[in-house]
N, C-alpha and C positions, 0 to 999 in steps of 0.2 A: 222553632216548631219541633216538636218530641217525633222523633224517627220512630218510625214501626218496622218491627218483620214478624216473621213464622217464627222464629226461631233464634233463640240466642244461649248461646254456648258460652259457660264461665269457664274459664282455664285451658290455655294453649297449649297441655302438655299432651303429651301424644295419645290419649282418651280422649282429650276435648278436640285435637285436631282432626283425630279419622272420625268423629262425631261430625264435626263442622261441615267436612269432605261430604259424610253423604246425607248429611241433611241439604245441602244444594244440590247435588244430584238429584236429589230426590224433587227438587223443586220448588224446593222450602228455603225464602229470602233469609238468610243468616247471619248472625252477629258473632265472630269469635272474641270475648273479652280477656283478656290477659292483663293481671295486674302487674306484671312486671314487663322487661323487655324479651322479644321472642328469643328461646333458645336458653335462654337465664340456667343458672347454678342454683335455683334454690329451691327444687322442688324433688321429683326425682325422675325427669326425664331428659337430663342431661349428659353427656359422655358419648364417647364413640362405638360402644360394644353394649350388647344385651345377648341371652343366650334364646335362641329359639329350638322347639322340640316337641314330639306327637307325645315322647314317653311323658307321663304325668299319673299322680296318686290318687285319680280321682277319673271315671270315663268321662265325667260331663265337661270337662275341658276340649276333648279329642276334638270334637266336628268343630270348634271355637277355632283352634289353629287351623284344621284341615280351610277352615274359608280367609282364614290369614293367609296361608301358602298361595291358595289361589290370587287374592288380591294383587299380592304381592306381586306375584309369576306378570300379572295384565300390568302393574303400576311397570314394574323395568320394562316391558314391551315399549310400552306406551312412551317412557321418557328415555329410553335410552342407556340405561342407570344401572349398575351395580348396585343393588339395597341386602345383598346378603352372601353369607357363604356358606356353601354348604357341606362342613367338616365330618360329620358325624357326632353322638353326644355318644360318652361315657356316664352311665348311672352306675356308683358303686353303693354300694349297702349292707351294714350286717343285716341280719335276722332273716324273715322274710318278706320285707317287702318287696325286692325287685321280683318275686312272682306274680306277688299282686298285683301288680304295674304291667306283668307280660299278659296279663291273664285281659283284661282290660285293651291292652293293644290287640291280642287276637281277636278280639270282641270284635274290632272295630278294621278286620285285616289290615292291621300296619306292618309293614315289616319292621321285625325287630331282632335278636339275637341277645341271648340268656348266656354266661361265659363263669366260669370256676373265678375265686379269688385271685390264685395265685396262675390264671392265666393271662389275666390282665395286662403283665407286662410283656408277654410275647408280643401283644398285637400294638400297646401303647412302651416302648420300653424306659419311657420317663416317669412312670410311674410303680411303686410295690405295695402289692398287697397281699396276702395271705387266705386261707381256708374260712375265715372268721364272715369275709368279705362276699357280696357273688356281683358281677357286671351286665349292667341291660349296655348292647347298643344299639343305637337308635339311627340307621343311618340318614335320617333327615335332620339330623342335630345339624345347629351350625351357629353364627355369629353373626346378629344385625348389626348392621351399620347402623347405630340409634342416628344419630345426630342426624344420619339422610333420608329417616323415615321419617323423622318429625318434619323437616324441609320439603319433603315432597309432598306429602298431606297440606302441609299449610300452603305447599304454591300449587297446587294440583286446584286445592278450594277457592285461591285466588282466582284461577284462572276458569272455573265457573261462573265467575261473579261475584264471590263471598265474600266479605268483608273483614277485615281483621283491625281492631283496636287495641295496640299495647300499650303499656304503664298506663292503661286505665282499671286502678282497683273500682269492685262494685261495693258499693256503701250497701243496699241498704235493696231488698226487692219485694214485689206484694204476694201475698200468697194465699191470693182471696181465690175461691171458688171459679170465677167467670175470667173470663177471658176478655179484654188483655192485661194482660200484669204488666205491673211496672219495674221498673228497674230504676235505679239510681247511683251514677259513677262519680267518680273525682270529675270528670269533664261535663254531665249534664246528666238527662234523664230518656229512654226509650223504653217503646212498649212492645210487648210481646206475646204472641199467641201460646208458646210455651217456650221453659227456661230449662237447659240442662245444662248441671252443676257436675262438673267434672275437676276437681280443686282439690284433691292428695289431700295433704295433711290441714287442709284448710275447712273439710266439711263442716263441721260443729260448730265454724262463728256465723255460717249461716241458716245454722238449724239450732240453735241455743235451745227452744223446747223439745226439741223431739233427743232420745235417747236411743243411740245406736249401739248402746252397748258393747264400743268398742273393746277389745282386751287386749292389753300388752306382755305376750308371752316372752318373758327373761329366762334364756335358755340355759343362764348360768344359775339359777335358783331352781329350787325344789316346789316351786309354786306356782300358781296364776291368781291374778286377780282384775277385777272387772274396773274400767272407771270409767270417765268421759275420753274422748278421744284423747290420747296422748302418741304418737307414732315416734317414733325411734331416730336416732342418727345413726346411720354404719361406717364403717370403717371401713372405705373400699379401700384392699391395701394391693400395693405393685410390685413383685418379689422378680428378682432375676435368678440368674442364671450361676452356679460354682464358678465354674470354667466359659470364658469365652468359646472354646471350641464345641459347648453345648447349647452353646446360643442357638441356634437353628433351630433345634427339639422343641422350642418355644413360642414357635411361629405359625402360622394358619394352614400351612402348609404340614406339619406331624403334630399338632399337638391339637388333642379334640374339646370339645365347650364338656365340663365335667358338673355334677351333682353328688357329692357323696355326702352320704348320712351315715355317723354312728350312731346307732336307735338307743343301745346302752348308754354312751354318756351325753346321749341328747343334743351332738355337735352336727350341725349342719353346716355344710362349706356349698359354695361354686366358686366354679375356674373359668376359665378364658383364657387363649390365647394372647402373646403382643399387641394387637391393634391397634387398644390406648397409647400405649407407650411403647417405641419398638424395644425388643429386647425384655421388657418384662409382662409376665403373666399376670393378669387380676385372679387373686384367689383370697375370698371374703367371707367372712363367718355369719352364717345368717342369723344377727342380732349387733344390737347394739345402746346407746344409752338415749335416755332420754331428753325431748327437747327442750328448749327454754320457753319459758310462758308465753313468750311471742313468736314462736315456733321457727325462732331460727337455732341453727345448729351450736351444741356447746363448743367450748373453746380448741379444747381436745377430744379424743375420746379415750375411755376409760384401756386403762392397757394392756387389758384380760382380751379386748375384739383384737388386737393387733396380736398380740403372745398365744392366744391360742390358733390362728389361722398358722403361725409358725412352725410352732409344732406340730402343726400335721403336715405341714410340708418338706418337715426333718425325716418323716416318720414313712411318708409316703409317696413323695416327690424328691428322691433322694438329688437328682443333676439340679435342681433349684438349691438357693439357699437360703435359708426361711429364719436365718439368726438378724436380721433385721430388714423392713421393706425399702424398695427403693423409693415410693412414694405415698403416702396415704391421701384418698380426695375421701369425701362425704357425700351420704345421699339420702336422704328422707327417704324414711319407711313404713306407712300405713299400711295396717292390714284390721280385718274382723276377728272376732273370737273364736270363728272356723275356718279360719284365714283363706275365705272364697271372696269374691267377688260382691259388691251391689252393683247390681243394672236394673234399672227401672223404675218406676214413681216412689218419690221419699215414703207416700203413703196413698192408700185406696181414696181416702178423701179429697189430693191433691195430686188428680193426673197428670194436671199440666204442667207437672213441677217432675222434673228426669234427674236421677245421679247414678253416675258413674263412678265407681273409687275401690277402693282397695285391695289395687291389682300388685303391691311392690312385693317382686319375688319372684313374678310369672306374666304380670300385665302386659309389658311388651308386648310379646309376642301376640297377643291373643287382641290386639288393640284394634286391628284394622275390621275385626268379625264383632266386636264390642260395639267399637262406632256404626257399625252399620247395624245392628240389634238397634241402637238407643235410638237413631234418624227412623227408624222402620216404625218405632214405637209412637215415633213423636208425631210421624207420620198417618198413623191410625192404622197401621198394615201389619200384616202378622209376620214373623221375624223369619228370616232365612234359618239362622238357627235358635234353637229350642231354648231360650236363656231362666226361661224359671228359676233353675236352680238357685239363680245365684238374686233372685226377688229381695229387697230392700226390707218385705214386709217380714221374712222371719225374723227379723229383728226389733222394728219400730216399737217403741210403745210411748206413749205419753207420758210425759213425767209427771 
């Protein structure tokens, strides 16, 4: 007999899991589908570190985290749990963006503090920068614990009731008008009053007609251009420390979650503390190469993501040493052509059809205020927070 619910959620990565979470909160019988095993490497919510933070280039992000904070604050209540720390962020940047960013923050009374280039190292002394440079910080910066957000979400929904199904990939789902759609997995077939697709680099094999106009911006070309979805492998790379007796500077304890961007030559990095690996910091160049046609990761990756993240940490993380890493892992990276967010119906024609996706960069943080927009959506209720912005439909169009 073909099972029913309210609700089924494709992809257990941390979108689909705070999705899962408060669609049974909400009341709404749920299906978590994961095509692989929970917790898996192959997508891009896996690892022990993620960087969380108010400062952001954009204000419609702010109230997304501020209900992340919150959640968060009630989730460690409630289990007991450490799920974060809270270090402060360093935003460095030439030109002017970090005004932008502050101007935005006061918008929204965050506290924040605006700092000289070459003050930077008074207050962080593992790092140099110059007059070129200016520093937002953000003292709610800090460092999730990924791996125990995704775990507590997924046992948090358990423990509502919620169901979770892994290594079952979905074949195959209907996307007819009326309710209930169907679904079809490797293990059988269930029906569903509504389906939300939360699946990273996976959207497009189950939206083949619909055109999202994904864009893959190569931060090392002088170009852009538009195609079907294609998302990235990065180079998450692990650098230590010169000298053992600088080891410490490294640690959650002095060393804060970083952003910096030079707007001239188009290099985007973030940093981390040890937490992955004790002893080395992640600091990763945001870009990388593309995937293989069955979206798993190339062999290597290209040795401009590894060589340039080095050189800036010769250049500006002098106690690091950045002539080779200690480790490099991989992580799938989807994003949009205005590298925001989709939350909400693939299209006006198909309400009952929800996605979620193109959060890699920022998603984290902002996942627990997402899942609870998309449950609220599915739910027919109007959203805690104002998610328009990041509507699926500026994009859609019919091929």
């Amino acid at each position: 007999m073909t099972k029913h619910y309210d609700v089924v959620v494709v992809g257990a990565g941390i979108f689909g899991s705070c999705t899962a979470y408060h669609c049974q909160r909400l009341g709404m019988r749920t299906l978590l589908l994961e095509q692989f095993n929970l917790g898996h490497s192959n997508g891009s919510s896996h690892g022990k570190s993620r960087i969380t933070r108010y400062a952001h280039t954009d204000p419609e992000y702010v109230p997304l985290v501020g209900d992340s904070y919150s959640q968060i604050e009630q989730l460690e209540k409630m289990r007991g749990e450490k799920l974060w720390n809270k270090l402060g962020l360093l935003w460095a940047a030439t030109g002017n963006q970090v005004q932008s960013i502050s101007g935005h923050l006061q918008a929204h009374n965050i506290e924040h503090e605006v700092i000289r280039g070459n003050e930077i190292p008074k207050r962080y002394p593992q790092f140099k920068f110059d007059e070129k440079w200016t520093g937002l910080i953000d003292p709610m910066g800090g460092v999730i614990y990924a791996n125990k957000w995704l775990n507590a979400f997924q046992e948090e929904f358990k423990h509502l009731g919620g169901t979770i199904q892994e290594n079952e990939p979905l074949i195959s789902h209907d996307e007819s008008y009326d309710s209930p759609l169907e679904l079809t997995t490797k293990n059988g077939k269930y029906t569903s009053n509504k389906i939300i697709f939360t699946v990273g680099c996976w959207i497009t094999k189950f939206f083949p007609h619909v055109n999202f106009k994904i864009k893959v911006s190569f931060l090392l070309s002088s170009f852009f251009h538009l195609t079907y979805l294609q998302p990235i492998s990065l180079a998450v790379c692990y650098w230590k420390a010169k000298e053992e007796n600088q080891r410490h500077l490294l640690d959650e304890k002095h060393f804060p979650v970083v952003i910096a961007k030079n707007l001239e030559k188009k290099e985007y990095y973030f940093a981390l503390p040890d937490t992955d690996y004790q002893g080395a910091i992640k600091l990763v160049l945001d870009d990388g190469d593309e995937l293989n046609e069955d979206l798993s990761h190339p062999k290597k990756n290209n040795k401009d993501f590894v060589d340039l993240p080095g050189k800036f940490i010769t250049e500006h993380i002098p106690v690091v040493d950045g002539t080779k890493p200690y480790k490099v892992d991989q992580c799938k990276y989807t994003n949009s052509p205005d590298h925001h967010y989709l939350i909400g119906p693939v299209s006006s024609e198909t309400s009952n059809i929800l996605v979620g996706g193109c959060g890699s960069g920022s998603g984290f943080k902002t996942a627990p205020g997402i899942g609870r927009a998309l449950a609220e959506m599915a739910a027919g209720k109007k959203t805690t927070v104002d998610v328009s912005f990041f509507s699926p439909s500026r994009f859609v169009t019919p091929i």
